[in-house]
C-alpha positions as CSV (number, residue, x, y, z in Angstrom):
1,X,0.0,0.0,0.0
2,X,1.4,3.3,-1.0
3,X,2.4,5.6,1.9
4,X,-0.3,8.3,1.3
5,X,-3.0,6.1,1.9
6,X,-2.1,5.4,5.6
7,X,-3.7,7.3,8.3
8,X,-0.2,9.5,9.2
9,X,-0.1,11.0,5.2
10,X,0.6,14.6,5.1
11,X,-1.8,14.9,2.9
12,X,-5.4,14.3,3.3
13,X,-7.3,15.1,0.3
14,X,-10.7,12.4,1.6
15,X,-11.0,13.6,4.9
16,X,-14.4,16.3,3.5
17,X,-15.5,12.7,2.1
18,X,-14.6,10.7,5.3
19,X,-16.8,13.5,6.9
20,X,-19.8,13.3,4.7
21,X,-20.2,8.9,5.2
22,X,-21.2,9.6,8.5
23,X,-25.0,8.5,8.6
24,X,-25.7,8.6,5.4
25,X,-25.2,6.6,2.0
26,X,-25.7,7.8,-1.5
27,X,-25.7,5.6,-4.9
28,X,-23.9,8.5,-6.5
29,X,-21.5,10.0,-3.8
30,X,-17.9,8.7,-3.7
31,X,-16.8,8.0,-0.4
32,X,-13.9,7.9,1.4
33,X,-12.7,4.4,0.9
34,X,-14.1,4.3,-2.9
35,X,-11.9,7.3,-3.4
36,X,-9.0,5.1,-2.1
37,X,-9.9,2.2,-4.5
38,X,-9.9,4.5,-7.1
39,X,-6.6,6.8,-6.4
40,X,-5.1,2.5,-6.6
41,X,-5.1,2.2,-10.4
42,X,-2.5,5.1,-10.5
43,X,-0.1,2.7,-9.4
44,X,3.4,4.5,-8.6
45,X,1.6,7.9,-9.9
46,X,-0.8,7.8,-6.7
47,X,1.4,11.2,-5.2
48,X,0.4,12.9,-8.7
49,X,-3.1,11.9,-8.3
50,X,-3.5,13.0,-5.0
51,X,-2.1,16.6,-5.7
52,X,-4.5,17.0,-8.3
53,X,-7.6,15.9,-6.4
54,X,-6.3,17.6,-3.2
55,X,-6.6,21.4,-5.6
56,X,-9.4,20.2,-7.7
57,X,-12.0,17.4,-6.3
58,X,-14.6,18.4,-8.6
59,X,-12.6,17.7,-11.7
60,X,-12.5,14.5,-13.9
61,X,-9.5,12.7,-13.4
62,X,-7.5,10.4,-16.4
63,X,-7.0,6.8,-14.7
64,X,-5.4,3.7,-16.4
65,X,-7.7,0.5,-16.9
66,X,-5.8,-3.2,-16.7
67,X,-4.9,-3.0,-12.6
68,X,-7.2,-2.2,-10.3
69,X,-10.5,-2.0,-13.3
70,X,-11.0,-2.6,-17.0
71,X,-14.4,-0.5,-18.2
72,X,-16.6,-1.7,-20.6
73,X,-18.3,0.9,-22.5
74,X,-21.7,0.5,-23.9
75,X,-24.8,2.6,-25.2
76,X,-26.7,4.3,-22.6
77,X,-30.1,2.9,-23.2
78,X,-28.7,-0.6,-23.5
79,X,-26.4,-0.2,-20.6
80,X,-29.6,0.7,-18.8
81,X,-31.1,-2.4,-19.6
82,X,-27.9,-4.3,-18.8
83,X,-28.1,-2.8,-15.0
84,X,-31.8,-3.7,-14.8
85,X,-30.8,-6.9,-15.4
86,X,-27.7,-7.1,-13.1
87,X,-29.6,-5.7,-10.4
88,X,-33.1,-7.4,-10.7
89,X,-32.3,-11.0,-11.2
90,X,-27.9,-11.1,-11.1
91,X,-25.8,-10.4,-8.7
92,X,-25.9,-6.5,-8.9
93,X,-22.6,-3.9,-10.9
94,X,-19.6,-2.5,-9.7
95,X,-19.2,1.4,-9.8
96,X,-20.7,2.7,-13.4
97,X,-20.2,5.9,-14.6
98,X,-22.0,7.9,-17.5
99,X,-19.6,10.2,-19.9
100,X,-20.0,11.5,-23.1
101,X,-23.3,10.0,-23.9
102,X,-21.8,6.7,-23.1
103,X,-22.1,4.0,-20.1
104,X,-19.3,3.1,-18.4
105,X,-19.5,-0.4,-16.2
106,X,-16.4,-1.2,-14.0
107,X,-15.4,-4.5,-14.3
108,X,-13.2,-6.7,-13.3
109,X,-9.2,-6.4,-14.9
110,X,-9.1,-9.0,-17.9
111,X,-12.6,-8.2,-19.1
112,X,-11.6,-6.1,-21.7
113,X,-9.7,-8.8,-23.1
114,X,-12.2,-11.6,-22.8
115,X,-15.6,-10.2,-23.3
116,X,-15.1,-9.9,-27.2
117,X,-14.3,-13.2,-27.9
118,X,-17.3,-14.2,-25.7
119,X,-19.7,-12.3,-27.8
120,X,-18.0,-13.8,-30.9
121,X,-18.8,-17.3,-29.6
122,X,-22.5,-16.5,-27.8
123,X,-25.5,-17.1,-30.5
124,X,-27.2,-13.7,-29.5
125,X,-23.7,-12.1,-30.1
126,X,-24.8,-10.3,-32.8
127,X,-27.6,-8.9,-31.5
128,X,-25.9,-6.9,-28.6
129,X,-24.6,-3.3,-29.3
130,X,-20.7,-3.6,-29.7
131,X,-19.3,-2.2,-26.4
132,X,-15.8,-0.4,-26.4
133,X,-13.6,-2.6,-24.0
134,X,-10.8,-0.7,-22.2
135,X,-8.1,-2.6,-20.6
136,X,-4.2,-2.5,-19.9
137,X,-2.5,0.1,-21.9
138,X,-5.9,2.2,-21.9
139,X,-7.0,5.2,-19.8
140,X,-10.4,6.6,-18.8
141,X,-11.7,9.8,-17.7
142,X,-13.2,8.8,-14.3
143,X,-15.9,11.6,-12.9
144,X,-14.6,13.8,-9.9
145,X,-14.6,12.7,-6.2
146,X,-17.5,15.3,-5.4
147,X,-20.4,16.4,-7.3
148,X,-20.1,18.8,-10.1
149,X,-22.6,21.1,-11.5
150,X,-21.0,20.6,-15.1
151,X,-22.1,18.5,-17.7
152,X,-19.1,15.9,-17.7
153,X,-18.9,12.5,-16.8
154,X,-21.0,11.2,-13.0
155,X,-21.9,8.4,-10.8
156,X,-24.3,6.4,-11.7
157,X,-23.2,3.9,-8.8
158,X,-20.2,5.1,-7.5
159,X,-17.4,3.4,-6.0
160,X,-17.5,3.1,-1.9
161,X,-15.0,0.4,-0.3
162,X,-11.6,-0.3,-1.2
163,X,-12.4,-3.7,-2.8
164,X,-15.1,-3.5,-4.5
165,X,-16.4,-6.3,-6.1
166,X,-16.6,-5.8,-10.3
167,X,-18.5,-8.6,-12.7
168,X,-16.1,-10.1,-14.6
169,X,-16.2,-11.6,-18.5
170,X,-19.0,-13.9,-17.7
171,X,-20.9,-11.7,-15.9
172,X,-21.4,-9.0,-18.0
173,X,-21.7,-11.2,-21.3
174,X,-25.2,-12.7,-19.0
175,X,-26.5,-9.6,-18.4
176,X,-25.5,-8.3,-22.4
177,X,-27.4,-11.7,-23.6
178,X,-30.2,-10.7,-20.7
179,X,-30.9,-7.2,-21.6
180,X,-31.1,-8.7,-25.7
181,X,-33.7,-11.1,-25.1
182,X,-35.4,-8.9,-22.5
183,X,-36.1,-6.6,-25.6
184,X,-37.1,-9.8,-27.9
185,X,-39.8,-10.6,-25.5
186,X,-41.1,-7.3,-25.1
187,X,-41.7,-7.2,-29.6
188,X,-43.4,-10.0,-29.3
189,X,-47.3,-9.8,-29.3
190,X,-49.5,-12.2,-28.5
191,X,-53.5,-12.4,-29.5
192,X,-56.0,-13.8,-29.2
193,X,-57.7,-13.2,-32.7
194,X,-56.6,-15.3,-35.9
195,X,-54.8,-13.4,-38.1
196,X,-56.5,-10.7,-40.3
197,X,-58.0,-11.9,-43.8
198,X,-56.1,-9.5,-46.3
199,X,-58.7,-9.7,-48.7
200,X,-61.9,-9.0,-46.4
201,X,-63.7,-5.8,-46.5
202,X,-62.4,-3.8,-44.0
203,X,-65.6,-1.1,-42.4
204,X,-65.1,1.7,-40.2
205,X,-67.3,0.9,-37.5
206,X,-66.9,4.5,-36.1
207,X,-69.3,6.3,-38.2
208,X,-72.1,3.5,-37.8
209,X,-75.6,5.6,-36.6
């Protein structure tokens, strides 16, 4: 563990968001401890971090994927569907973030490099919206500890113990596969009527005296 994550660091940029945990939680409010996870994937640039954050919590920070998180970005409105899924009938997401228009689901390192070849080989594959899979060698832009007014990236679920648990390959390929036949399901209607003759005489009962 780097040094300025121990209690006796000079410099004690979560202490406002150590403050703010007490008797309350919020989905979208980093806390202290998430902050920590978080400030992690900087690896031997956690000082630099730190110093930015300390001056300028409500900025986005630029974090490297492959350590401590890969992301997998998806469409909003199917990402929606995916954490419906996740949530309702899985075992629920890891921190998700929205940026850009995009959703951005946490996941566990090594998903980026999996989850493609998983959708290659599923037979609904095709029908889910290509996500963009960051991994090792990639960098995000991760919203800022504390809220912003701006219109940049935010918490949708946002990161609050130092070991969060993030869905791995398998994981988010059910809940992609989930949120695809969800929407099959819903287009399918069901009567109970036989189908229309095409050549019948068709009356509009509406004007009938």
């Amino acid at each position: 563990m780097t040094t300025w994550l121990r209690d006796e660091t000079p410099h004690d940029i979560f202490r406002f968001l150590r403050e703010g945990d007490e008797g309350r939680h919020q989905t979208a409010r980093v806390t202290a401890d998430g902050a920590a996870w978080l400030a992690s994937a900087a690896g031997g640039r956690a000082d630099a971090a730190l110093t930015r954050w300390e001056s300028r919590p409500a900025v986005p920070a630029a974090l490297p994927c492959g350590t401590a998180f890969d992301v997998v970005n998806v469409d909003p409105v199917f990402g929606r569907r995916m954490l419906d899924r996740l949530w309702e009938e899985g075992p629920g997401s890891g921190p998700v973030a929205t940026h850009r228009g995009r959703m951005m689901l946490f996941a566990a390192p090594g998903t980026a490099q999996r989850l493609p070849a998983l959708l290659d080989w599923e037979e609904w594959g095709d029908s889910v919206p290509r996500p963009l899979c960051h991994g090792r060698g990639d960098a995000v832009t991760v919203p800022p500890l504390v809220p912003s007014a701006s219109a940049g990236p935010r918490w949708l679920v946002a990161p609050d113990t130092r070991h969060p648990w993030l869905p791995g390959p398998e994981v988010v390929l059910w809940a992609c596969v989930r949120a695809v036949r969800a929407v099959s399901a819903a287009d399918v209607r069901v009567s109970i009527f036989p189908p229309a003759d095409p050549d019948a005489n068709v009356y509009d009962v509406s004007r009938r005296r």
